[in-house]
N, C-alpha and C positions, 0 to 999 in steps of 0.2 A: 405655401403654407404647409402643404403635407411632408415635402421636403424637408421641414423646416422640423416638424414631428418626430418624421423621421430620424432626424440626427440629433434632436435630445431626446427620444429614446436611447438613441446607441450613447449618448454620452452619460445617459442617468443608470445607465447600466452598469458602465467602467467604474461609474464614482460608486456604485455600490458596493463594488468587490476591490475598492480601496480596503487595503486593514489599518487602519488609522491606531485601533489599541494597539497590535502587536508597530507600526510605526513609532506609537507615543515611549513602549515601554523603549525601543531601540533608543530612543535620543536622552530618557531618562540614566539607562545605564550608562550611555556613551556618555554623557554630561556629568556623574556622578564620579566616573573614575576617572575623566582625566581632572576635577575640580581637586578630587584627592591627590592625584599626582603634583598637582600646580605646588597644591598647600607644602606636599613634601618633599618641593622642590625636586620632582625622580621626571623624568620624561612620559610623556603622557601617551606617547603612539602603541603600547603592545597591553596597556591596561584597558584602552577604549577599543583594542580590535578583537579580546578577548571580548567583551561586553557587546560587539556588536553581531559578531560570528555564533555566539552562543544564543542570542532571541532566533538567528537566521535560521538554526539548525533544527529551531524548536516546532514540533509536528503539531504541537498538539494532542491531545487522547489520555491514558491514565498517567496519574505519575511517575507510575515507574520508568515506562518507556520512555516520558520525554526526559526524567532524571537519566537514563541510560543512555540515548543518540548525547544530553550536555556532557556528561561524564566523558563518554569515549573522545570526543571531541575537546575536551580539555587534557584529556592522557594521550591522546593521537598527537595535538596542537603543539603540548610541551616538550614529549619528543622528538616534534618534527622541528621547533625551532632549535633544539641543542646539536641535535646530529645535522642541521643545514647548515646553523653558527660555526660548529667544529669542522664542517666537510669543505668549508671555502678558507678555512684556513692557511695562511701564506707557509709555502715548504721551501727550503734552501734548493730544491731543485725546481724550476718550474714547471717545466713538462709532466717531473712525475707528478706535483701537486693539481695540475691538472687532469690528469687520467685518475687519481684517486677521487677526487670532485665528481667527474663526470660518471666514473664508475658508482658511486654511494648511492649519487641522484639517481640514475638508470634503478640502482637496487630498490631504494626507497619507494619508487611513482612506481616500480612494479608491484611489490611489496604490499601498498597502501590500497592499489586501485582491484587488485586481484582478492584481496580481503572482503569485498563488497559483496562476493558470494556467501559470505560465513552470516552476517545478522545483518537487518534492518538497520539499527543502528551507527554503522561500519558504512554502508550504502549510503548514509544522509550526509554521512560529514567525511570520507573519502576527500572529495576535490578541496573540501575546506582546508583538511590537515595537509597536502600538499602543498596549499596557498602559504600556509604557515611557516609551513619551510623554507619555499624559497623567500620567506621576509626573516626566514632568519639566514638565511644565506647572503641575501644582499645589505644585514645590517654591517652597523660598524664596529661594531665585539665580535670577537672570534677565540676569546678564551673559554674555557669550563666555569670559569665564575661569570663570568661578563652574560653568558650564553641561557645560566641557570639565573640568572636575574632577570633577562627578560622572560625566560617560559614563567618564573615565579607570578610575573606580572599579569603576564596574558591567563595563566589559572585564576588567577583574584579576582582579574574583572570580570570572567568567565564566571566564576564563583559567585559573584555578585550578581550577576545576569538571572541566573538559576534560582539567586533567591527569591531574585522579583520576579522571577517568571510563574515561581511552583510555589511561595509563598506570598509574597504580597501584592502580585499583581497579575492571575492566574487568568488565562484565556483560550479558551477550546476554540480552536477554528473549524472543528465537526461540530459545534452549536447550532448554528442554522439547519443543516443536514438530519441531525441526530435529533428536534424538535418535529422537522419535517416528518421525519418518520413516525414518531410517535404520533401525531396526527393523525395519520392512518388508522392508526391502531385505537384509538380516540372514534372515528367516525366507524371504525368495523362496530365495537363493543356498546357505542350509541345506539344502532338499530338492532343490535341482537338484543338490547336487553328490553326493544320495546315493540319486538314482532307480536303479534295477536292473533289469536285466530278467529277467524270472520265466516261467517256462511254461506252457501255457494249463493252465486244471479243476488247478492245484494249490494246495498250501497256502503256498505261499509268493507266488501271486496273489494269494491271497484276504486276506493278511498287508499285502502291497503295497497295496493299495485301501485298508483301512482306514488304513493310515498316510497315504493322499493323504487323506481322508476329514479326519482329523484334520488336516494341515496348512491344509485349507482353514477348517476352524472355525478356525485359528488363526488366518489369514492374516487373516479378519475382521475377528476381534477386534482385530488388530496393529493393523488400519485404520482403524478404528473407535477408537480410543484416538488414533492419530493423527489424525484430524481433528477430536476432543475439544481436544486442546492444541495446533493450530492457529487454533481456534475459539474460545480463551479465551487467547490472546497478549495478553497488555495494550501494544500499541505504536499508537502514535496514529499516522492516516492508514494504516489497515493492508492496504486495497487500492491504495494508493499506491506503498509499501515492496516494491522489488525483492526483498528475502528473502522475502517472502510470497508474492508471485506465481511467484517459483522454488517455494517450497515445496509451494504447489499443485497447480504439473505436474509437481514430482515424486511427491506424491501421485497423481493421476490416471494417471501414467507406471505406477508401481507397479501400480497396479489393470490396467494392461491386459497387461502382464507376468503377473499373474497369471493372468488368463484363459488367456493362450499359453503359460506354461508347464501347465494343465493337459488343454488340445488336446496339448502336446507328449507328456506322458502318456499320453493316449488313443492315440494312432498307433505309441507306444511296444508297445501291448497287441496293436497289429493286424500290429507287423513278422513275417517269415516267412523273412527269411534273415540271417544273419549281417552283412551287407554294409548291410541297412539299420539293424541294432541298434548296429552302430559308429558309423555317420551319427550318427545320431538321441542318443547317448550321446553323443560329441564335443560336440552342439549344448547338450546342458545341459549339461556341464562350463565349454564357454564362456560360458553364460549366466550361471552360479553366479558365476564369476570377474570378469566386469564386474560384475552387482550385488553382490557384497566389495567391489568399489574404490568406487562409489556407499555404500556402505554407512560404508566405512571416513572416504570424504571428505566424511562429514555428522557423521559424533559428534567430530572433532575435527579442526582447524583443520587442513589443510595447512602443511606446512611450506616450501613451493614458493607457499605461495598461491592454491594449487589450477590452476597452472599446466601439468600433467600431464593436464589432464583438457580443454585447448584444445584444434585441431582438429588440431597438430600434434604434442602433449604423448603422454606415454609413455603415458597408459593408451588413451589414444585410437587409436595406432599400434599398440597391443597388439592390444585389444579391438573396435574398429572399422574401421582400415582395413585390416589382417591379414584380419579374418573376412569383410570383404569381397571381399576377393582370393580366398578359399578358398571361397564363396557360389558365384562365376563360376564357378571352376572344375568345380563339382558339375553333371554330365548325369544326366538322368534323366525317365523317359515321366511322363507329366500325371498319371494316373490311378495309379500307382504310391504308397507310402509316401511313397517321397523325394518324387517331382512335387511332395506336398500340401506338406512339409518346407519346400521351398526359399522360396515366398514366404512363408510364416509366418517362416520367419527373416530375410529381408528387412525387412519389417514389425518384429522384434525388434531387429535393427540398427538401423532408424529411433529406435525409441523408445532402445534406451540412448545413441544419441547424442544424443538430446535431454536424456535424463538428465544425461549429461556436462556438454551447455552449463549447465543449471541448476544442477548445484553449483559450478558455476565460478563463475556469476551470484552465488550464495550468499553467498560469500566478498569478490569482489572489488567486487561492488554493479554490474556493466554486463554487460547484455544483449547477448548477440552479435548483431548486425544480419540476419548473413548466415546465421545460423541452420545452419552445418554444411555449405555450400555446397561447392565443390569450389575447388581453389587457386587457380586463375586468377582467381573471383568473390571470394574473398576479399581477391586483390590488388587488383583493381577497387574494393572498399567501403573497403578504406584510401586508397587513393586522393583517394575523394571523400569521406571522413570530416570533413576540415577544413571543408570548401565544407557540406557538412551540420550541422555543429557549428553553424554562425555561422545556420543559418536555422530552425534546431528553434523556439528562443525567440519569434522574429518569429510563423511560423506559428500557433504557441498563439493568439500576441496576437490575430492576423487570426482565425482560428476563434472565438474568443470576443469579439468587435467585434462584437455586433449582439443585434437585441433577442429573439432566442430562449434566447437565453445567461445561463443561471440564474447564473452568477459573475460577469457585468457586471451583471444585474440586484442581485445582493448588493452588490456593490463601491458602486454608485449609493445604496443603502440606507444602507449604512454610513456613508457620507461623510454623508448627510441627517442619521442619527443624532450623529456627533459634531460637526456644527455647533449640532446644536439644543442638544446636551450644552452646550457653549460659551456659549453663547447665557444659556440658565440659570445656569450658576451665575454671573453676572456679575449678570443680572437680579436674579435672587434669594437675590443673596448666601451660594447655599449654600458653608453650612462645609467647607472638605477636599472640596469640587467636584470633584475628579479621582477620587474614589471609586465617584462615581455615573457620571460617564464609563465606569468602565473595567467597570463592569458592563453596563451598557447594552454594549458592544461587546462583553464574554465571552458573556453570553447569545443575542446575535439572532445568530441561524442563517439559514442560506438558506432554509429552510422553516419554514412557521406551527407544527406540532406540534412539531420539536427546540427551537424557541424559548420556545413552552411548556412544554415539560416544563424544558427548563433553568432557563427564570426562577424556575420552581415549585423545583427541588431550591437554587438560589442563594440564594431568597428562605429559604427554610427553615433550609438549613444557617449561612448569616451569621447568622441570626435566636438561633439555639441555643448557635452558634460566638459570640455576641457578648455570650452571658449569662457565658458561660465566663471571655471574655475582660477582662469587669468583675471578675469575682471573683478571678481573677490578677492585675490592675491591682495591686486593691485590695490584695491579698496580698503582693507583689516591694516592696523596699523599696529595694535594689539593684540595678546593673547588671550586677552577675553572676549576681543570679539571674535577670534580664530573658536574660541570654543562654543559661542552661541550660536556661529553659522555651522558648527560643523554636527550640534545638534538637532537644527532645523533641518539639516542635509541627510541625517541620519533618519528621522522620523521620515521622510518625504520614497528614502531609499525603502525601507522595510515596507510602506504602504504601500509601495506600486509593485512590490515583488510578484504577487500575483497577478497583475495585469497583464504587465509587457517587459519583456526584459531589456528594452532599448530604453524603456523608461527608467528603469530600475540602475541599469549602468549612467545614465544622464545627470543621476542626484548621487552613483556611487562615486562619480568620476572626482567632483570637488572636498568631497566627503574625504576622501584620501589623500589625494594633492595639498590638501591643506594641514593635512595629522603631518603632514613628510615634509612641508616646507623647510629647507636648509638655512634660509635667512628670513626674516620677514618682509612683505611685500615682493617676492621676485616671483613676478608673473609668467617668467618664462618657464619655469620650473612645470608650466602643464603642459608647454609640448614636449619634456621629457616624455610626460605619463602619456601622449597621443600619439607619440615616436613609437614608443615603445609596444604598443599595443598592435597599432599596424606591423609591426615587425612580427610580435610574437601570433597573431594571426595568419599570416604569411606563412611560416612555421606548419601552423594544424592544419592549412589546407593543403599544405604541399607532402605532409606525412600521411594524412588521409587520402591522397590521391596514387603515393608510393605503396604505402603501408597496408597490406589486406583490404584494397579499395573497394568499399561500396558500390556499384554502379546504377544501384535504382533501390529506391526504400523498402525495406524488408516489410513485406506483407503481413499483418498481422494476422488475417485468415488463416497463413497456411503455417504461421508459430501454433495459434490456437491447433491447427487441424494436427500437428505432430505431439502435441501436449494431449490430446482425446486419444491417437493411437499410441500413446504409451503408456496411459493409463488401461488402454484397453488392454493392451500387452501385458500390465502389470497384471489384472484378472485372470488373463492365459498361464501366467505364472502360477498363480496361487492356486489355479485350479490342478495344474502337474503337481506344486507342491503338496497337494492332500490327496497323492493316489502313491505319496513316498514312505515306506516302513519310517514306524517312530525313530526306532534308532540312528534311521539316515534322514533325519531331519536336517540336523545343524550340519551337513555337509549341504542339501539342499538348498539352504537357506542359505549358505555364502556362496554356492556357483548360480544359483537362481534365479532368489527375491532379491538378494542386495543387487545384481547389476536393475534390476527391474525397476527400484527403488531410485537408483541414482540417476538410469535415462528419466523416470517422472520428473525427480527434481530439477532435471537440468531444462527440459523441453519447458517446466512451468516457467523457470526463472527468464528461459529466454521470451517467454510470452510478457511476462512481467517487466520485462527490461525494455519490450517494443514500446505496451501501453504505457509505458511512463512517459516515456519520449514522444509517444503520441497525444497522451494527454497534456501536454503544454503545447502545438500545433494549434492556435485559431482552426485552421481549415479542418480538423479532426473534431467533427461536432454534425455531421450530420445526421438525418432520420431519414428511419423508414417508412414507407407507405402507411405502414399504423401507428405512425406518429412516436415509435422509442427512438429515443438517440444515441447512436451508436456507441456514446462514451460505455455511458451505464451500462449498456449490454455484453460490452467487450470485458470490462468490469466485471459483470455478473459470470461472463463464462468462464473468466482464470479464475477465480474465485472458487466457483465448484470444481474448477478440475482440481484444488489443492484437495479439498475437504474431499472428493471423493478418492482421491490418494490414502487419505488419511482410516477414511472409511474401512478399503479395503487391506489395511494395515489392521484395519480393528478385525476382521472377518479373518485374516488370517491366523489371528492370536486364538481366536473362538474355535474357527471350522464348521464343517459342515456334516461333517457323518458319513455315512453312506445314502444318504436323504437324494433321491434321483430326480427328484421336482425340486428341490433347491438349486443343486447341479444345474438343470437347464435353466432357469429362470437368469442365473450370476451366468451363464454363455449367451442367453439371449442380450445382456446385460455388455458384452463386451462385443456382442455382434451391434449392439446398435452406436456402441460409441464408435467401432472402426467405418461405421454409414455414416455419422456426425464428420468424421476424418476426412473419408473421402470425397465431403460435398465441398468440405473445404480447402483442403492442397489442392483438387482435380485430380481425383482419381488416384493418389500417390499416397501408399501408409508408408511412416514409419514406424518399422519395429526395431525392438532392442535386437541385438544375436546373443540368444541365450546359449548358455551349454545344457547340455542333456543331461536331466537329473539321473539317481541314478535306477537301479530297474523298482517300477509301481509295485505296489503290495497293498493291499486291503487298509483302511485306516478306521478306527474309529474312535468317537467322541464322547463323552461324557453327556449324559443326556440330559445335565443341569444346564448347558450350553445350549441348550435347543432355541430355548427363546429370544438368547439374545442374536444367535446366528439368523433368524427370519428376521428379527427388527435393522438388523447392518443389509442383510438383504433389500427387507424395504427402502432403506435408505440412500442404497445404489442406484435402485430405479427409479427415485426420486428425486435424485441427483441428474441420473441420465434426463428425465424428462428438461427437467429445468435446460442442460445445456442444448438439450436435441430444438427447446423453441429458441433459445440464445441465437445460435449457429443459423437457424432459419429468418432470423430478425438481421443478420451482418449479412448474408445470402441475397436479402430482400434491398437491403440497405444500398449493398455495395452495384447489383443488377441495375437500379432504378439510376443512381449517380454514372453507371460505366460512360 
């Protein structure tokens, strides 16, 4: 019987993280465009993969983002089937029509997959727009009209997908997650707004305690459910995905909030005059009221956009720069209640206006640069926002130009793969050739074990999916019932997407066999598509085993540990950079900060590129002794290492003076992230090799910069804490599993 528990647990589990909407809308689109194709008598196969490829790609989060991953994906998609329709075109010489084929496709799959460092968007639908290709490679047009008719097709269904997706049938798969969270925020602002103060040795203390008592098992729990359905988000690239990494600091936000609200508690117990129980009571009613507004602006959309919650918007002017005007105002001796008060609520104003910027992030999909900074540096970052905009992309590129760079090493992979793809099926005349192509390219991953396990769940699931798909061949007599099974086939594909991907190939495999059947009823037609798969599987593990071979799974400890020392390095920079004469700045700033900048980027991306590929791993799920699970944490630490990238991008813009307690604080600051580093490579930093700026000279700053240079300060070491217990939870995690 417990057994028995046991395993519809596990099964009531799997059926939960079906996505059945995002399934329904796949079979609605795929159903809708091939019904129009029938009507207009056009061929139904590149307007239903256009409909089904465009729900696949869709993340989820603000509109913009998921309108941008559909968009590129429909301008990737159409290129990729014209230049694949036109690259397999028949040449009076065959040889050389061959070497041009195999040359395009090498250029192309380099091209496409090397891209994936420039935006998120480019990263989602990469492998898609490849797939694209070789379906226009292996159609049967190979003219400039023939080739522009079907990309026309696959954009429409594409098109239509997008409408249903962003307007008539709109679905956050950070729903769950981003509810979850607000909860938290929901149970903090419950008890602050109903703390009371009670008198000492009585019954209505001893009442008060257990109800904190009880808040805090709750508050656990609350957190602990939310990083559960953080943690099982099914959106692809989900350390990638600005909703995710908002949602993470506002989880971790939350958590430190909690801590301070029950210090605020404890000091509560120790006031002794009236003058400090008003203090102290004002400070949680304000605190209860900001986290409502965080609370309120996570369970459901703003109606502004969440544009109240910006550095100049109402709740902000409420809640943040009101309580800071009234922070100043507060005198009071060190050692007193208040004294201890004041910077603990300093420290809580930091964090709700981090709060702020990330549900803003939430909503609108951009990260604020300046991070909360003060007016004047905000006027400064727009400023230079355009001039930044135009070299973000470059930068990526140069970060990832060289041979440490596990995405130009893939990129290089890939292209070797689909020439040789080419290559083959021409040689050896395989049948529907684009088939094994486009598996060869879904399975190899940048590393040897995701390759493996993928090729393993592909080879399986086509294998199972193509018995199926003979006995539906065999069974459809019709094009109408070809189209109701292959819309039941589609919904069942998109729903298991985040489950399993053997499942996910099992309902994809009939799903396609049947859009391509060459005659009706010819069942044999799906051991093409099982042929071919085995073959082009064969293909990625034998490239991945020649090809810059993995030989055991890249540790994500020691990504993390080299993305903390070259953030700390980037700190080392900017500290050389403010002992540099003004005039020898922008010399500084191009032999310096920019390579500083580009090993950050590059160290985070490769951290980001692990966790992605770790977070679809079942076996990447476990916890540590105090019960965090390693997803979320690993999560939480790329996370901050961007933002404090970003941070000390802001500090560089600012400065610091000649301030010699700032100085040491931002060294102490890079001393403890190179200790976070080497707990985690073992003992190994990586630094950047800078060049030597050129000879130091005195610098100084504008003393209107004073304020905001201490608040990017604080922010550093607030950052540093966060990863310094991160790194001690993977530490704990990975010791206790060795």
């Amino acid at each position: 019987m417990a057994a028995f528990a046991r395993r519809w647990t596990q099964v009531s589990a799997v059926l939960r993280r079906l996505q059945w909407t995002r399934g329904l809308r796949a079979g609605v689109a795929v159903a809708a465009a091939m019904i129009v194709c029938r009507m207009l008598g056009k061929p139904m196969g590149w307007a239903a993969l256009g409909g089904f490829e465009a729900i696949l790609v869709d993340n989820g989060g603000p509109y913009r983002s998921r309108l941008a991953t559909m968009s590129t994906l429909m301008v990737g998609g159409a290129a990729g089937c014209v230049i694949g329709s036109l690259a397999s075109a028949p040449f009076t010489s065959y040889n050389l029509g061959l070497l041009i084929a195999c040359t395009v496709t090498a250029a192309f799959c380099f091209a496409v997959t090397f891209a994936r460092v420039i935006s998120q968007p480019i990263a989602s639908t990469s492998v898609i727009i490849l797939v694209i290709y070789f379906a226009g490679y292996g159609s049967s047009t190979h003219t400039l009209s023939g080739s522009l008719g079907n990309a026309l097709a696959f954009v429409l269904g594409g098109t239509w997908a997008a409408l249903l997706s962003l307007g008539l049938w709109p679905v956050d798969p950070f729903r769950p997650a981003r509810r979850a969270v607000a909860e938290c925020y929901t149970v903090l602002a419950d008890f602050a707004a109903t703390v009371r103060p009670t008198p000492p040795h009585s019954d209505q203390r001893e009442r008060e305690r257990l109800r904190t008592h009880d808040f805090q098992r709750t508050m656990r729990l609350t957190m602990e459910a939310a990083r559960g359905a953080l943690e099982t988000t099914a959106a692809r690239t989900t350390a990638r995905t600005v909703r995710a990494r908002n949602l993470t600091v506002l989880l971790e936000t939350a958590d430190i909030l909690f801590s301070e609200t029950i210090r605020w508690a404890e000091l509560l117990e120790g006031t002794s005059t009236d003058t400090e129980v008003s203090v102290l009571l004002d400070a949680f009613r304000w605190m209860s009221g900001a986290e409502r507004a965080i609370a309120r602006g996570l369970e459901h959309r703003p109606s502004d956009a969440a544009a109240s919650f910006a550095p100049d918007g109402s709740h902000s002017l409420q809640h943040v720069q009101r309580r800071a005007e009234e922070i100043r105002s507060h005198g009071a001796d060190e050692a007193s209640v208040l004294g201890h008060l004041i910077p603990e609520e300093r420290d809580a104003l930091q964090n709700i206006e981090i709060a702020f910027e990330s549900v803003r992030a939430v909503w609108t999909g951009a990260e604020i640069r300046a991070g909360g900074a003060a007016e004047r540096w905000e006027g400064l970052a727009k400023r230079s926002a355009a001039a930044e905009t135009g070299a973000r992309w470059t930068d990526a590129v140069r970060a990832n130009w060289n041979r440490q760079s596990l995405m130009l090493r893939h990129a290089l992979r890939v292209a070797v793969v689909g020439g040789v793809d080419v290559l083959l099926m021409h040689r050896l005349h395989v049948s529907h050739g684009s088939w094994m192509a486009m598996t060869s390219i879904i399975v190899l991953q940048p590393h040897g074990s995701g390759t493996l396990r993928k090729t393993y769940q592909r080879v399986v699931g086509t294998i199972a999916g193509g018995v199926l798909a003979a006995i539906l061949a065999a069974l459809i007599h019709t094009q109408v019932g070809i189209i109701a099974v292959v819309t039941i086939t589609s919904v069942l594909t998109l729903a298991t997407f985040a489950v399993d991907y053997a499942w996910y190939t099992f309902f994809l495999t009939p799903t396609f066999v049947l859009l391509s059947l060459p005659r009706p009823q010819d069942w044999h037609f799906a051991g093409v598509r099982m042929g071919t798969t085995v073959l082009g599987a064969m293909v990625a593990l034998l490239a991945m085993r020649l090809l810059w071979p993995e030989k055991e799974e890249m540790q994500l400890g020691h990504l993390l540990g080299r993305g903390a020392a070259a953030d700390a390095a980037y700190v080392r920079a900017m500290l050389r950079f403010w002992t540099v004469a003004k005039e020898q700045r922008p010399n500084a700033d191009r032999e310096l900060m920019a390579p500083a900048r580009r090993r950050c980027g590059l160290a985070i991306n490769d951290a980001e590129e692990a966790l992605d590929r770790l977070m679809q791993e079942p076996t990447f799920g476990r916890h540590s002794p105090n019960g965090k699970d390693i997803k979320t944490t690993s999560l939480t630490f790329v996370t901050y290492l961007r933002r404090f990238t970003r941070s000390v991008t802001t500090l560089e813009g600012v400065g610091m003076g000649d301030d010699s307690s700032a100085i040491q604080r931002v060294e102490a600051v890079a001393n403890r992230l190179e200790a976070v580093s080497d707990r985690l490579i073992g003992n190994t930093s990586v630094a950047p090799d800078l060049q030597s700026p050129p000879e130091p000279a005195p610098a100084t700053i504008p003393a209107a910069f004073t304020g905001v240079a201490q608040q990017q300060i604080r922010r550093l070491e607030r950052q540093t804490e966060v990863m310094e217990r991160a790194a001690a939870e993977i530490l704990l995690a990975n010791a206790t599993h060795a």
